[in-house]
N, C-alpha and C positions, 0 to 999 in steps of 0.2 A: 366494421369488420365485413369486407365482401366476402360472400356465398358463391359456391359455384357448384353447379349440377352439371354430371358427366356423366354420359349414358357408353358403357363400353359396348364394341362390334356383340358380346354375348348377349346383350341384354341386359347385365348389374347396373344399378345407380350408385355413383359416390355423390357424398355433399365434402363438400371440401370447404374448409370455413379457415381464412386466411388472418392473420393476426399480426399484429405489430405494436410496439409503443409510436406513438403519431412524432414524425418528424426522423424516425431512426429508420435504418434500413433493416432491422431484425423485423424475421417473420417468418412462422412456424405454420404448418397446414396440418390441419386435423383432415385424417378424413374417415366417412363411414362407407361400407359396402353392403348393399342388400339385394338381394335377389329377387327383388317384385319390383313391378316398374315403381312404385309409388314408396319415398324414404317416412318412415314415419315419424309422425311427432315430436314421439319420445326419444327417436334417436340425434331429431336436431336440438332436442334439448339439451340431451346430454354431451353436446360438442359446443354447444351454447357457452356452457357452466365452466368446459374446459376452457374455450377460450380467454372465459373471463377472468379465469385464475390465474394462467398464464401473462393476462396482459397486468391482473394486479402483482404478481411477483416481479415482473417487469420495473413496473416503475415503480416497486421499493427498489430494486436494484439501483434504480437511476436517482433515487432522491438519497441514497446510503453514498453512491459515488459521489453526488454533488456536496454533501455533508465532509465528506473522506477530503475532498478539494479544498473546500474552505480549513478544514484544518489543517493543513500540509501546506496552505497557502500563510495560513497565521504560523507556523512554528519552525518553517525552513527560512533561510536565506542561503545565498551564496557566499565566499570568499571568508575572510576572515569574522564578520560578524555572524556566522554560522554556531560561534560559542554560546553568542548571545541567546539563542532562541533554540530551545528542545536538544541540543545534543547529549545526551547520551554515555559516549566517551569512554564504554567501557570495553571496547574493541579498538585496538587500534589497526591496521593494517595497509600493508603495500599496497599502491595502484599503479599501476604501470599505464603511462601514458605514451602509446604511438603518437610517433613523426615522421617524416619521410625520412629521414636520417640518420634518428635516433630513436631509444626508446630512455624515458625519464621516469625515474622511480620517486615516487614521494610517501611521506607518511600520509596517513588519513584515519578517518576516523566514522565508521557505520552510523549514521543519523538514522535514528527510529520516530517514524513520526507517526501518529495516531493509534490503530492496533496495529501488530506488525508491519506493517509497512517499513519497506525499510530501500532509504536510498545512502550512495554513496558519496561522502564529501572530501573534496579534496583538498587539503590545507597547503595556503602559499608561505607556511613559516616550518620551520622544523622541527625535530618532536618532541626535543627538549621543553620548545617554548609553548607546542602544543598540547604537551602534557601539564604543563605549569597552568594554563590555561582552562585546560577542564576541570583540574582538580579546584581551583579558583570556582569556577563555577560551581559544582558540585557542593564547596563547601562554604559560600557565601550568597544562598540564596538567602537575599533581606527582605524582598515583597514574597512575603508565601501566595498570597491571593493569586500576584498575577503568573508566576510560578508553581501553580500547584500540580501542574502536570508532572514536575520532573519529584515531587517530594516521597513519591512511593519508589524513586530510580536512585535514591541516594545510595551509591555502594560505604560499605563502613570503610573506615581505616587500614583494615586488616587487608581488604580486597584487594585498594590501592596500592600497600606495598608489596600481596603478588602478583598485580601485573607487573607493576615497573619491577621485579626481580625478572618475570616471564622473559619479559621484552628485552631486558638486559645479558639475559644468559642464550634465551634461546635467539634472537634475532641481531644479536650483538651492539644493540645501542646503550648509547653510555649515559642513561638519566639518572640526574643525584637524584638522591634524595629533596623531600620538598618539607618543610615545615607547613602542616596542614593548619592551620587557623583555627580555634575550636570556637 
């Protein structure tokens, strides 16, 4: 952490104690001002401690986001095997995708991965099949182990049939009913 001593045109000294996590471009400056030419001990100490605190909140930040990565890297995919791994599925919703020429609406479905976090998936099947799909997943998890993420996301039965009433009335799609597997 470089130091910098600045003597302004009045006469005050600042220390300016400059901070970063090493390799990032974040960087915060502390500084002190004192009115004697001479900054004292006690006050580079006390910019000392700040910095140090600063730079260890720092890199929990950076060891929580590298954590957040790896699991968003284990529980997402793209495209249709996105059932497979951490969805969710209790949102379903329009995405509108721009074209130069069009715009294309498809169903989708909110993927939650980690703590909130949350990205959007886009499904290349429609939402009949992608309702059939989730509830599928929802209700036939057989490895709990490697599944245990989603076992506190189970929605019950009851949920189930008010979304698909929601989504039936209020968005006018027409999903039958599903025989849930018990």
């Amino acid at each position: 952490m470089p130091i910098y001593e600045i003597t302004e045109p009045g006469g005050a000294q600042r220390l300016r104690v400059a901070v970063g996590v090493n390799g990032e471009l974040r960087q915060k400056y502390f500084t002190l001002t004192k009115n004697s030419k001479r900054i004292s001990e006690d006050a580079e100490l006390k910019v000392w401690k700040q910095a140090e605190k600063l730079n260890a909140k720092w890199e929990k930040e950076k060891e929580e986001a590298a954590r957040k990565r790896a699991i968003s890297a284990q529980t997402t995919k793209r495209g249709k095997s996105v059932y497979d791994t951490g969805i969710r599925g209790l949102k379903m919703v329009w995405v509108v995708k721009k074209r130069p020429n069009s715009v294309h609406y498809r169903p989708s479905f909110k993927i939650h991965v980690a703590e909130g976090h949350t990205q959007q998936g886009v499904l290349s099947v429609g939402h009949k099949k992608a309702w059939k799909l989730a509830v599928q997943k929802y209700c036939n998890i057989k490895n709990i182990h490697r599944n245990s993420h989603l076992v506190d996301r189970i929605p019950s039965i009851e949920k189930w049939e008010e979304l698909r009433q929601y989504y039936n009335k209020e968005l006018g799609w027409e999903i039958p009913e599903i025989a849930i597997p018990e």
